[in-house]
N, C-alpha and C positions, 0 to 999 in steps of 0.2 A: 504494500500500500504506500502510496507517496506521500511525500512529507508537506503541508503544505504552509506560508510562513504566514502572521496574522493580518498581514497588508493584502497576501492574496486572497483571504477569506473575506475581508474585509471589502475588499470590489466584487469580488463575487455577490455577495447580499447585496451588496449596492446596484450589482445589475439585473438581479431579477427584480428588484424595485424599478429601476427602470425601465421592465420590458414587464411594466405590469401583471409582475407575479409569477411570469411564464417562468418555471424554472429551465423547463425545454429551451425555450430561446438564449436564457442567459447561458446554460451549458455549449450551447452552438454558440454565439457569441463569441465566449473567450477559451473555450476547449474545454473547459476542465471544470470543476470534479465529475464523479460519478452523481447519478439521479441521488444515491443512497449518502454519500457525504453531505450533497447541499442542504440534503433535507435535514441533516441532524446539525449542522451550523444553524439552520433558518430555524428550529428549533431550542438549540442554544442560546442565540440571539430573544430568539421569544419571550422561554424565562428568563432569562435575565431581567428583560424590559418587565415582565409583572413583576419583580423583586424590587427593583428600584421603585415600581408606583406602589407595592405595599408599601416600602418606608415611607414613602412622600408621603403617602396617607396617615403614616403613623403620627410623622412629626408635625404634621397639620393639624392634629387632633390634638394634641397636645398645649 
């Protein structure tokens, strides 16, 4: 499996956002990764983002 650095994952999520969602498109796009990598970045990316707006919320309540 390839190694891939977090600049490159990082345009990758950024071009399925650009190619409105299409992960198809963004893997033709810029070659790479597999269907099954982007999905678990796009994934990772996801929670992360509800973990951040849990805290938001926390310390907004507060």
């Amino acid at each position: 499996m390839p190694s891939y650095t977090e600049e490159q994952k990082r345009r990758v999520v950024e071009t399925v956002e650009e190619c409105g969602g299409s992960v198809m498109r963004a893997m033709r796009k810029l070659g790479y990764p597999t269907r099954q990598t982007l999905y678990q970045w796009l994934n990772q990316r996801d929670a992360s983002h509800e973990r951040k707006d849990e805290v938001e919320k926390l310390n907004n309540a507060s």
